[in-house]
C-alpha positions in Angstrom: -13.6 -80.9 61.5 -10.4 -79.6 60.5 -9.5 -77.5 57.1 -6.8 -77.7 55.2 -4.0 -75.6 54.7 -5.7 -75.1 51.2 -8.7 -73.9 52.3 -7.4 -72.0 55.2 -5.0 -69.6 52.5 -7.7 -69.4 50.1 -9.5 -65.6 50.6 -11.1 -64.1 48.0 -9.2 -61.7 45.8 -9.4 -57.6 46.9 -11.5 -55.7 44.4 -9.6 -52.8 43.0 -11.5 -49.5 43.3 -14.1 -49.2 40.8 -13.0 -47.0 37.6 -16.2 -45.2 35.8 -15.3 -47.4 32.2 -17.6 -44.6 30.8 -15.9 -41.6 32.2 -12.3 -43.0 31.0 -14.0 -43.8 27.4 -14.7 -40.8 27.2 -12.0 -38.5 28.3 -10.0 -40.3 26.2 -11.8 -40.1 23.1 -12.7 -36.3 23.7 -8.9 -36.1 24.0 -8.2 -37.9 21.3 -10.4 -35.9 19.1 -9.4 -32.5 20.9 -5.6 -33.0 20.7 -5.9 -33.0 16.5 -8.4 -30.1 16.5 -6.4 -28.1 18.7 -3.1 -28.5 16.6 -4.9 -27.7 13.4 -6.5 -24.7 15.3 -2.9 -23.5 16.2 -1.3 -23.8 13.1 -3.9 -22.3 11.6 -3.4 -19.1 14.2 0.6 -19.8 13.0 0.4 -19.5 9.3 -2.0 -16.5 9.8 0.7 -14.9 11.4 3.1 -15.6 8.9 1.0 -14.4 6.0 0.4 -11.4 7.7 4.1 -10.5 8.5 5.1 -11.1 4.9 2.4 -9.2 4.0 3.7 -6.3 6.2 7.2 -7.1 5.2 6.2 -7.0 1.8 4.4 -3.4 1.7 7.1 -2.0 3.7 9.8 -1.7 0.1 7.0 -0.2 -1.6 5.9 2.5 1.2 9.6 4.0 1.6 9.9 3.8 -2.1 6.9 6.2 -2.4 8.3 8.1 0.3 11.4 8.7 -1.5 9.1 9.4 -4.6 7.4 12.2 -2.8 10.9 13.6 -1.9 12.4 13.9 -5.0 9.0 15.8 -6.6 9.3 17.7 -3.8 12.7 18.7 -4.4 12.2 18.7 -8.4 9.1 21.5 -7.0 11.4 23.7 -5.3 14.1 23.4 -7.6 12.1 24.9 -10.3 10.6 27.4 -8.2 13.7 28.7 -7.6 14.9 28.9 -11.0 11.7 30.3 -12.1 12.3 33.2 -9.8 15.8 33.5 -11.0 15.0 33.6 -14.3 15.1 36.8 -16.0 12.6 39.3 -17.3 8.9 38.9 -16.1 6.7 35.9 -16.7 2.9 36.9 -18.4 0.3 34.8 -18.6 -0.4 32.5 -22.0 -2.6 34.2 -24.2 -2.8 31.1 -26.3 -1.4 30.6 -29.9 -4.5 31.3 -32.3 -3.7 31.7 -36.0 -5.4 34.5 -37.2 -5.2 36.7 -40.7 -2.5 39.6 -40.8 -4.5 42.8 -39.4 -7.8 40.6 -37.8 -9.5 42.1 -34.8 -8.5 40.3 -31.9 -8.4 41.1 -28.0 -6.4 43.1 -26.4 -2.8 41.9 -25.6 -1.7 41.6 -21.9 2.0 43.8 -22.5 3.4 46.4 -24.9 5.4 44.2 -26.1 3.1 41.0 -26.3 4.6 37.9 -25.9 1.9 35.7 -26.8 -1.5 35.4 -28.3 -3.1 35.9 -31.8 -0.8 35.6 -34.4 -0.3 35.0 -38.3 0.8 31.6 -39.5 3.9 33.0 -41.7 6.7 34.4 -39.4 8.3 38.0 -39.6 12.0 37.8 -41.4 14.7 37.4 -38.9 17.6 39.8 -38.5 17.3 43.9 -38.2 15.3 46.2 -39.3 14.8 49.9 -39.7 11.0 49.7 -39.8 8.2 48.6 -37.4 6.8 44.8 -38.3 3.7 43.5 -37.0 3.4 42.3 -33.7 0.6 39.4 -35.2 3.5 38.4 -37.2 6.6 39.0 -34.4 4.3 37.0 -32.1 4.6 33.7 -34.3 9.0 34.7 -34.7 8.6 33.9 -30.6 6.4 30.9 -30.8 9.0 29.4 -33.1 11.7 29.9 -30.3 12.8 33.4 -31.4 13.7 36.7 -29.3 12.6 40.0 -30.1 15.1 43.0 -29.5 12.8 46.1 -29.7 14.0 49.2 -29.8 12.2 52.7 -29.6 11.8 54.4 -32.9 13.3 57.5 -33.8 14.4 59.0 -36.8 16.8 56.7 -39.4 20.4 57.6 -38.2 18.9 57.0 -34.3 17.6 53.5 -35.4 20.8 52.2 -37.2 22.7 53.4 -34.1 20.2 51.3 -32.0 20.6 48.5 -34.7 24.5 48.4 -34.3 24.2 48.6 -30.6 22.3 45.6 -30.5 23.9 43.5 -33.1 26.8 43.9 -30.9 25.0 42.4 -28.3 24.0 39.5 -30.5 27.6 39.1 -31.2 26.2 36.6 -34.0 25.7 33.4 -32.1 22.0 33.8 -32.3 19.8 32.5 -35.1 16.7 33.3 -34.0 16.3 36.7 -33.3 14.6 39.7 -34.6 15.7 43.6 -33.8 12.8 45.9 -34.6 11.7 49.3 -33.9 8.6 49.9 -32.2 6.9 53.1 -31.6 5.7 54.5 -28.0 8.1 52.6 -26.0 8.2 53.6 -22.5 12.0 52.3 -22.4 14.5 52.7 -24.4 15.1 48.9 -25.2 13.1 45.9 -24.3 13.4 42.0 -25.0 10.5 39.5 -25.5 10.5 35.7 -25.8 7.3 33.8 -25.4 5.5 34.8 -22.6 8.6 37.0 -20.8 9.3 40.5 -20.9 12.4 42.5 -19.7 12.5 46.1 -20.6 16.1 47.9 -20.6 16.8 51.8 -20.2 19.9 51.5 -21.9 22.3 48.8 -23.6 23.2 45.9 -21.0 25.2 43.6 -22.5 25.4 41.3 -19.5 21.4 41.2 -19.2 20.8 41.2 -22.8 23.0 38.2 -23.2 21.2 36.3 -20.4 17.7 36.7 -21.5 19.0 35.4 -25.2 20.6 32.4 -24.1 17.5 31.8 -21.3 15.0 31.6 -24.2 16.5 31.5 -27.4 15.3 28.2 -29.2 12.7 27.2 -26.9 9.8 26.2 -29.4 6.4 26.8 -27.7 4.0 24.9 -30.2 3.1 22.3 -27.5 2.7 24.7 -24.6 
């Protein structure tokens, strides 16, 4: 018997191939969950970054602004070094600035002249003098900023003439300074200021004058 058209035409539909519905499931889910985890991940790893080069960025101000600190106390260093070593008369070591009574046994002091240590709590009168004054109280005259024009002792009309010479060097524009005799000098002059010594073999008004105006008024109650 015959077909019909109708039934000749009619084939059964072509499966597609197969697709695993589990394997696409889950692909897409482990994508789905990956995509999120990996973007957090990165910006994470971004804002690390960031923090850390402002960090850096940050430090770097304060690193060249020590490095310019250390310059200038270098500098300030070797700029006092240098005037230290240009600074006239010789530098002794502090012997301190005990009070003690006039005439009390104390060590012995590190230079003839002293120019620090024990000393009396009432100061020697400034100005000249004809006769030696103690160096207990001359030591608290330097303390209090004063220079000390010694001479070496000789008979009454040698002193004066020593006096006059050295008056003339003080010219008046110091305050603060004492011109004494002293017996057994080993020069003929010497000037002392709180912890410095120059000694002088003869009048040097150039010298003189720089010591006075190195150390006159330089109170050493604090040092």
């Amino acid at each position: 018997m015959a077909k019909s058209k109708s039934q000749r035409s009619s084939k059964p539909p072509r499966a597609s191939a197969p697709t695993p519905a589990g394997t696409s499931a889950a692909a897409s889910a482990a994508e789905a969950k990956a995509s999120p985890s990996r973007g957090v991940a990165r910006g994470r790893a971004d804002l690390g970054h960031l923090r850390r080069g402002r960090r850096r960025g940050a430090a770097l101000p304060w690193i060249v602004g020590l490095a310019g600190l250390g310059v200038l106390v270098a500098i300030q260093i070797g700029v006092n070094l240098v005037r230290e070593a240009n600074a006239p008369g010789d530098r002794l070591p502090s012997q301190g600035n005990v009070h003690v009574a006039l005439g009390a046994a104390t060590p012995p002091y590190n230079s003839d002249p002293p120019t620090s240590g024990w000393h009396t709590a009432e100061l020697a009168p400034w100005g000249s003098h004809l006769e030696p004054l103690h160096d207990q109280r001359l030591l608290h005259n330097m303390e209090d900023g004063g220079v000390i024009l010694w001479y070496a002792s000789g008979s009454e009309d040698e002193n004066r003439a020593h006096v006059a010479a050295l008056e003339a060097v003080v010219a008046g524009r110091y305050a603060r300074v004492v011109i004494a005799p002293r017996d057994a000098m080993p020069t003929a002059y010497a000037l002392t200021a709180w912890q410095r010594l120059q000694r002088f073999v003869a009048i040097d008004e150039p010298g003189m004058r720089e010591f006075l105006a190195a150390y006159h008024g330089l109170d050493h109650h604090s040092r």
